[in-house]
C-alpha positions in Angstrom: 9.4 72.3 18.2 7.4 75.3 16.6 7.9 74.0 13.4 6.0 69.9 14.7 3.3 72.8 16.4 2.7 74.8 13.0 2.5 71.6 10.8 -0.3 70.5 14.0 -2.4 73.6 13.3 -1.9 72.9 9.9 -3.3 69.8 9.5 -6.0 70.0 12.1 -7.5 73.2 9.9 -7.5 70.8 7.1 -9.2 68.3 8.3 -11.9 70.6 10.0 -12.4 72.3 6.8 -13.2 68.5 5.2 -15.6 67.6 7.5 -17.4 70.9 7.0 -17.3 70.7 3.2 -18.6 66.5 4.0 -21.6 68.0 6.5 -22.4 70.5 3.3 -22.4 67.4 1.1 -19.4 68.9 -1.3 -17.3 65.4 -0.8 -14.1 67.0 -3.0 -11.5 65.2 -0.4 -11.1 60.8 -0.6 -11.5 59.7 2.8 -7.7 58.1 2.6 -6.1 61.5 2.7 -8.2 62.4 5.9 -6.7 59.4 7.1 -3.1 60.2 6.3 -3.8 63.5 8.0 -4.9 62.2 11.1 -2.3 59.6 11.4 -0.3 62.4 11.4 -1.7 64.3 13.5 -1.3 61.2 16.0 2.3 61.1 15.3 2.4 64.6 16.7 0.2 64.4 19.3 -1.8 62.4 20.7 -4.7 64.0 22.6 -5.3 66.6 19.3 -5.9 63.4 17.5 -8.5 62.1 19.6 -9.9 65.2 19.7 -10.4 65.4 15.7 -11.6 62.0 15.9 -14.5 62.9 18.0 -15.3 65.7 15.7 -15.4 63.4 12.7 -19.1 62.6 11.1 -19.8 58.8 11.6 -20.9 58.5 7.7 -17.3 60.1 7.1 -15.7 58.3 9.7 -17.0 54.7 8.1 -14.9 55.7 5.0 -12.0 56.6 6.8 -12.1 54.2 9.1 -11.8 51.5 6.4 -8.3 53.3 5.4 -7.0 53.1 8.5 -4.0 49.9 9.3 -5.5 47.2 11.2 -3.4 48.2 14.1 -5.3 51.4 14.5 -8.1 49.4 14.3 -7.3 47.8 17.1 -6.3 50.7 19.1 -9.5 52.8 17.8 -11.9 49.9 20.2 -9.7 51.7 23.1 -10.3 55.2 22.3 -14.2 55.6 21.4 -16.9 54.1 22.9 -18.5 50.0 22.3 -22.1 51.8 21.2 -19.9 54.8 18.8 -17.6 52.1 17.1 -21.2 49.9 16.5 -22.9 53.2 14.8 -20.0 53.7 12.6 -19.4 50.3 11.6 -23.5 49.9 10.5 -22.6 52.9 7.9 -19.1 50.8 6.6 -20.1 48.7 3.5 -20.1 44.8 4.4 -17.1 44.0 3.2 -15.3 46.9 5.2 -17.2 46.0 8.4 -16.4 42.3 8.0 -12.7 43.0 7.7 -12.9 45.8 10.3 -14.8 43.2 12.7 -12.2 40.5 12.0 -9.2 43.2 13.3 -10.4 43.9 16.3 -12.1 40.3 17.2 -9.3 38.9 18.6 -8.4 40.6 21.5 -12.3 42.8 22.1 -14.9 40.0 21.9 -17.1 42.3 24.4 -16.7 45.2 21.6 -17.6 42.7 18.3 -20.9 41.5 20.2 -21.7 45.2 20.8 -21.2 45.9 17.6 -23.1 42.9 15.8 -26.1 43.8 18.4 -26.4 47.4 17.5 -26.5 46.3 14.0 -30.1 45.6 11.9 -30.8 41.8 11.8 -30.0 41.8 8.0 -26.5 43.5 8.2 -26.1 41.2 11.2 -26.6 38.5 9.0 -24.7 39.2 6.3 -21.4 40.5 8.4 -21.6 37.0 10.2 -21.6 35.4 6.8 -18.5 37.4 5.9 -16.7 36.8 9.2 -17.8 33.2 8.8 -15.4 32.8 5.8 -11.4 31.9 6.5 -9.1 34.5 4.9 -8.7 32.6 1.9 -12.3 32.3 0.6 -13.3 34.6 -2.1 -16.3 35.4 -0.4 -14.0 37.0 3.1 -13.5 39.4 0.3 -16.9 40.4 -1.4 -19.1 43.0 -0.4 -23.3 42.6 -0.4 -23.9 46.1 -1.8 -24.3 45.4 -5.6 -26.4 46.4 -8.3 -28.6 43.9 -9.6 -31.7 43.3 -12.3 -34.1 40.9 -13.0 -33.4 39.7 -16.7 -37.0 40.6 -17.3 -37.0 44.1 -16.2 -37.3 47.3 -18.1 -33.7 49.0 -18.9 -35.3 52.7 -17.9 -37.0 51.5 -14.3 -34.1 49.9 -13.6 -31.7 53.1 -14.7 -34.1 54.9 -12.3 -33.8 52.7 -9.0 -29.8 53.0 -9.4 -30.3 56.5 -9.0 -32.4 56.2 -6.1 -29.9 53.8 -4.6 -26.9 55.9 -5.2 -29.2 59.2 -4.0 -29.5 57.4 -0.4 -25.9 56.5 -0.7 -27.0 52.6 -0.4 -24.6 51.6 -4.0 -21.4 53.0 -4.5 -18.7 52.4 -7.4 -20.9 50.7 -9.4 -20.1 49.6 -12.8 -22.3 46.8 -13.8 -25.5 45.5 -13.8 -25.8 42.2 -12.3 -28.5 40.0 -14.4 -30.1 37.0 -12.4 -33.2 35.3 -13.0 -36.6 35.2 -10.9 -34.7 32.7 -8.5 -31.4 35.3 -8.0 -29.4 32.6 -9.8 -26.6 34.9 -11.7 -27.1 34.9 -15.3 -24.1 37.7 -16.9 -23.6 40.9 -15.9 -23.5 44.1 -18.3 -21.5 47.4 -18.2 -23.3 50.4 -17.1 -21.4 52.4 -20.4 -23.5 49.6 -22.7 -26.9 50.4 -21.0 -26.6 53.8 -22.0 -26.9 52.9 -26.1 -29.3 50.7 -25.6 -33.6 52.0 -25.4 -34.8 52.6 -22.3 -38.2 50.9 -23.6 -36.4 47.6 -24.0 -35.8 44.8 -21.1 -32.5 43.6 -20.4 -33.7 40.6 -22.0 -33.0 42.2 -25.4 -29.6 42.9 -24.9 -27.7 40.7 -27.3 -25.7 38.0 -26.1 -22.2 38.8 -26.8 -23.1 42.3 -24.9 -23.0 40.5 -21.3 -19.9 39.2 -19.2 -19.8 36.0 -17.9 -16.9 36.3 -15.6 -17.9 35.2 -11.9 -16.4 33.3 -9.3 -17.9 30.9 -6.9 -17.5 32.3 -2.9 -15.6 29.3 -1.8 -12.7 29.5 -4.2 -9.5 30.4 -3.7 -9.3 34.4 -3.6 -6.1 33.9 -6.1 -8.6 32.7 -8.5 -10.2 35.9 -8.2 -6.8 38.1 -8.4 -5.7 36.4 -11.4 -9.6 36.4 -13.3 -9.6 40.3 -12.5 -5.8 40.7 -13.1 -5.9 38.6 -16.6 -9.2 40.1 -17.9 -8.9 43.9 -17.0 -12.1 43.5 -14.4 -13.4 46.7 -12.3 -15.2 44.1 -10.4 -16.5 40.3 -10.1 -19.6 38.7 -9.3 -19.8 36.2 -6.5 -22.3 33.0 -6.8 -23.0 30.4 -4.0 -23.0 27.0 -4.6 -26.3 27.2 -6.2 -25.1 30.0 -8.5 -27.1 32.3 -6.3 -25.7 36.0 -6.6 -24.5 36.9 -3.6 -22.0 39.6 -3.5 -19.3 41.2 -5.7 -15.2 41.7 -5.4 -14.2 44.8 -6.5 -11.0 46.5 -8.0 -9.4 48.1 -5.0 -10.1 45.0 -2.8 -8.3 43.4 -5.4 -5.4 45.7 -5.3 -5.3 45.7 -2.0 -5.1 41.9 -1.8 -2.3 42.0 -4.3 -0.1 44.5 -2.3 -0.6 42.7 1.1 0.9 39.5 -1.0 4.2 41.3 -2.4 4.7 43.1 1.0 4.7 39.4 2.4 6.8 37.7 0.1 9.2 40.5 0.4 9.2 40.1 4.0 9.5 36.5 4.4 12.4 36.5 1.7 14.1 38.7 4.0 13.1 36.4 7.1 11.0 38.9 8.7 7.0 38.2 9.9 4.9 41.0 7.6 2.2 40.8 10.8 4.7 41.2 13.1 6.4 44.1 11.5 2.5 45.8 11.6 3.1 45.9 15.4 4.0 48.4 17.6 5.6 46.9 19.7 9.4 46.9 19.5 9.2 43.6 22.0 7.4 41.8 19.0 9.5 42.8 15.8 12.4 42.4 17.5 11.5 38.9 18.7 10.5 37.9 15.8 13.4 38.6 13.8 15.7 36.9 16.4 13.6 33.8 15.3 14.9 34.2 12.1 18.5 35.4 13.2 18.8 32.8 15.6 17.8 30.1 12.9 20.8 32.0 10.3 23.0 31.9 13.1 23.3 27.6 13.1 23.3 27.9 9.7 26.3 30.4 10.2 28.4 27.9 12.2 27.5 24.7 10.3 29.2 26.7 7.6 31.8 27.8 10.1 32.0 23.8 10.7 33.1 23.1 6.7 36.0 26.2 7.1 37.2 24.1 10.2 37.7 21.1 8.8 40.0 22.8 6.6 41.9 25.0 9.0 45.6 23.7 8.1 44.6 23.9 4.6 43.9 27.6 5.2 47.0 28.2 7.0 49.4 26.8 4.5 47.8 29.1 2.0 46.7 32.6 3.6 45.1 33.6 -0.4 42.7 31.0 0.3 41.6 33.4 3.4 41.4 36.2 1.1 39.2 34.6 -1.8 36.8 32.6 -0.3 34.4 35.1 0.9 34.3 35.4 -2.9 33.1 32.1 -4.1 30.6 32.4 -0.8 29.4 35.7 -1.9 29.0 35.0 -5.9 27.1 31.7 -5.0 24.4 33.6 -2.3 24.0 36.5 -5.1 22.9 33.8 -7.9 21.0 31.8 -5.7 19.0 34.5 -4.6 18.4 35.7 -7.9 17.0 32.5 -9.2 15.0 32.3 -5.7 13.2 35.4 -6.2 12.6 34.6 -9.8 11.2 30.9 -9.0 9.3 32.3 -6.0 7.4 35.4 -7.6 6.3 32.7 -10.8 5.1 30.5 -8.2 3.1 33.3 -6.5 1.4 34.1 -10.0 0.6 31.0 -10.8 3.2 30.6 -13.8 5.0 27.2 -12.4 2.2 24.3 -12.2 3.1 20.7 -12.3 5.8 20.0 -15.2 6.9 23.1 -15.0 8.5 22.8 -12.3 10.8 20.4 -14.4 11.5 23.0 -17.1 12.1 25.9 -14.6 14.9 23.8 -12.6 16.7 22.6 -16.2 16.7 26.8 -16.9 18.4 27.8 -13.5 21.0 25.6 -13.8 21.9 26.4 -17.5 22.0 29.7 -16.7 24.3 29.6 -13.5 26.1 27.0 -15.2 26.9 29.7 -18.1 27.2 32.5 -15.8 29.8 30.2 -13.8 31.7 29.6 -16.8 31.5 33.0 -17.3 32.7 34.2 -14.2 34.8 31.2 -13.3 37.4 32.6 -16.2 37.3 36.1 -14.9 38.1 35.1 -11.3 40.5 32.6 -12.0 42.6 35.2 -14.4 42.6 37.2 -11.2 43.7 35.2 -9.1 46.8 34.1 -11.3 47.5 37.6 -11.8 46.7 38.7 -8.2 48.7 35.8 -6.2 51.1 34.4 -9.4 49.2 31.1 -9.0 48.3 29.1 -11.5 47.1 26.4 -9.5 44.9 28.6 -7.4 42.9 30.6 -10.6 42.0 27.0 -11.2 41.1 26.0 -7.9 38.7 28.9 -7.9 37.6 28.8 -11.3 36.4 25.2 -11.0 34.3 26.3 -7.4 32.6 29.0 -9.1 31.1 26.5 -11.4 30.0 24.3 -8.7 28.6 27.0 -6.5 26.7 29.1 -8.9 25.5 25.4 -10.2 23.9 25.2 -7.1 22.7 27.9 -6.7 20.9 27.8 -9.2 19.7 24.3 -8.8 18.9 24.5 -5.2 17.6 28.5 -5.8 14.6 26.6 -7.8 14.5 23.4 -6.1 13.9 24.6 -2.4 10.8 26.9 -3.0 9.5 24.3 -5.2 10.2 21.5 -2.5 8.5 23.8 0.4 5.7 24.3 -1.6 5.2 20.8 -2.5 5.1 19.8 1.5 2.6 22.5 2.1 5.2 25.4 3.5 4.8 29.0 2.1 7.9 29.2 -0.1 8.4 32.8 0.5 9.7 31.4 4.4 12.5 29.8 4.9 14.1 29.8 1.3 16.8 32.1 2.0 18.3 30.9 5.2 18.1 26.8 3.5 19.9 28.3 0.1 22.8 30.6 2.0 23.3 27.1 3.6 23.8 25.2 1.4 25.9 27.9 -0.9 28.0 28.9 1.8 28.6 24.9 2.5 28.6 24.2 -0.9 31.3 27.2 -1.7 33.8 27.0 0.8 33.7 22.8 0.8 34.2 23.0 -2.7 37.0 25.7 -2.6 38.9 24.4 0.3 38.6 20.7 -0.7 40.1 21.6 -4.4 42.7 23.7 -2.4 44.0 20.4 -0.7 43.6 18.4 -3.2 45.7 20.3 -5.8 47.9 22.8 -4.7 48.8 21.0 -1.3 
């Protein structure tokens, strides 16, 4: 207990000592690890937590605040007051403020119409623009705070203003210089480390050609589009055009990141059969009901299984090695299957299995668990001759391994690729339909052979 009260004092210095080093302007400290500390702090108490939250800054506490897991967000509308959250949402940047909005709109409508109220009209606007977007729109991703230049304008003046803009803390982590024309229509953008070899004296006009970027993406794509353009092309950022090719935001690195962590943690989670929102919950009511979905959904997979071993219940009996090795053949075929599942389900997610290849990725599963049966289908069945003094029964089992890890690997690349075709995220679902049909397929296979040759 002294120690949880020692580590409290600790933390609560450190985060006083980072807001008084933010109110003196030396920013040395990145607003995530003020938000680690405080989610710490909550962990070890509760009221001291509220208590540094009230203390924090609300320019500090917009940057933090965008760190913090949407269900803080949620619980955050509970703790401070409508007209508070409101101020500190006006100083997040409009991307941040969008998603924050979007967390909490659910369940506090009273709180997000406070909110949008207290805001300017053109932040207003803009957030309602971003809300406005469904979650897999590029532009539900983009933020309005850019750095932009007429193509006409003088390099120098136009150096200058960025300064003034990130002086007043209205830009930040800029790395371009978005060129549009006198209608905003987006013309290329150019990296700030080229401005600085070119004159000052010169308009951006003079820059040569193969100096700008042309990389943008339109703000109703796909937000995949974007991942893979800033993924396959090593960008810190992308532009964002309307449908008139009208510049209206940019997507940057660490939303991008961000993006591409939230879809890993999902896949990995719905592999497993667990919701990735749910698990986000604290509530154990929630998780645990949702994974009794899923367990419930295993469980008559379980027993139609169970149904294939019955059928062949004097089989067993007249034979107790069959008992003993078929949790073998089961086990082999689930491990294979799985391994081509997660292999066929990760290309799909990056966009590396598109239309015939879908042909060529099934024909390369099932060579390879046809080889690796082969493989394996000698080692087992040498085992079983030597472990039982059956030579009957190494075949029997040699010849199921084939068929199993077959399918598995048939049906490992097959299922995702048929859930995806009828609109189903092939990340859910996968791994309950392929232990199915392995399990059904393995001991079916095993116990049929068993009757049929050595009975």
């Amino acid at each position: 207990m002294e120690n949880r009260f020692e580590e409290l004092d600790r933390l609560l210095a450190l985060v006083n000592s980072e807001i008084e080093e933010f109110e003196l302007e030396h920013k040395t400290v990145h607003p995530y690890d003020i938000a680690e500390q405080l989610l710490e702090i909550r962990e070890i108490d509760e009221e001291a937590y509220l208590v540094a939250l009230k203390k924090i800054p609300h320019e500090l506490f917009a940057e933090v605040l965008s760190e913090f897991p949407p269900h803080i967000h949620e619980e955050l509308v509970e703790q401070l007051s409508s007209y508070k959250i409101a101020d500190i949402t006006s100083k997040m940047d409009t991307d941040d403020a969008a998603t924050f909005i979007q967390n909490i709109s659910e369940e506090n409508e009273e709180v997000v119409q406070t909110i949008l109220d207290n805001l300017d009209n053109e932040d207003k606007i803009l957030i309602e623009q971003l809300i406005a977007y469904s979650d897999d729109e590029a532009g539900a991703y983009m933020q309005t705070e850019l750095f932009s230049a007429n193509i006409n304008d003088n390099i120098g003046e136009a150096i200058k203003r960025l300064k003034h803009l990130k002086e007043n803390n209205e830009v930040d982590n800029i790395w371009h210089a978005h060129l549009v024309d006198a209608h905003n229509s987006y013309i290329g953008s150019v990296g700030l480390e080229e401005l600085i070899i070119f004159e000052h004296n010169l308009s951006f006009k003079d820059i040569p050609a193969e100096k700008l970027k042309h990389y943008y993406i339109n703000h109703k794509s796909d937000i995949k589009d974007a991942v893979d353009m800033v993924t396959n092309y090593n960008l810190s950022s992308i532009p964002v055009v309307d449908d008139k090719n009208k510049l209206v935001g940019r997507i940057t690195s660490d939303d991008i990141y961000d993006i591409i962590q939230e879809s890993a943690t999902e896949q990995i989670y719905n592999l497993a059969g667990v919701d990735d929102e749910a698990e986000q919950e604290e509530d154990l009511y929630e998780i645990g009901k949702s994974r009794a979905i899923w367990l419930g959904l295993n469980l008559i997979t379980a027993i139609a299984a169970s149904l294939v071993i019955g059928i062949f219940d004097s089989t067993i009996q007249s034979l107790v090695a069959l008992a003993i090795l078929m949790p073998i053949v089961a086990s082999m075929g689930g491990n294979a299957g799985t391994q081509t599942l997660t292999v066929t389900v990760r290309q799909m997610a990056l966009g590396e299995i598109e239309g015939e290849d879908a042909k060529d990725t099934i024909f390369k599963e099932v060579i390879l668990s046809l080889a690796n049966g082969l493989i394996f289908a000698i080692v087992i069945g040498i085992i079983a001759y030597f472990w039982f003094g059956l030579p009957l029964l190494g075949v029997v089992i040699a010849i199921s391994m084939i068929i199993n890890l077959l399918s598995a690997g048939f049906f490992g690349s097959l299922i995702p690729l048929g859930l995806q075709k009828a609109g189903i995220d092939p990340a859910i679902g996968s791994t309950v339909l392929l232990t199915t049909v392995t399990d059904v397929v393995g001991f079916f296979s095993f116990l049929g052979l068993a009757r049929l040759i050595l009975l």
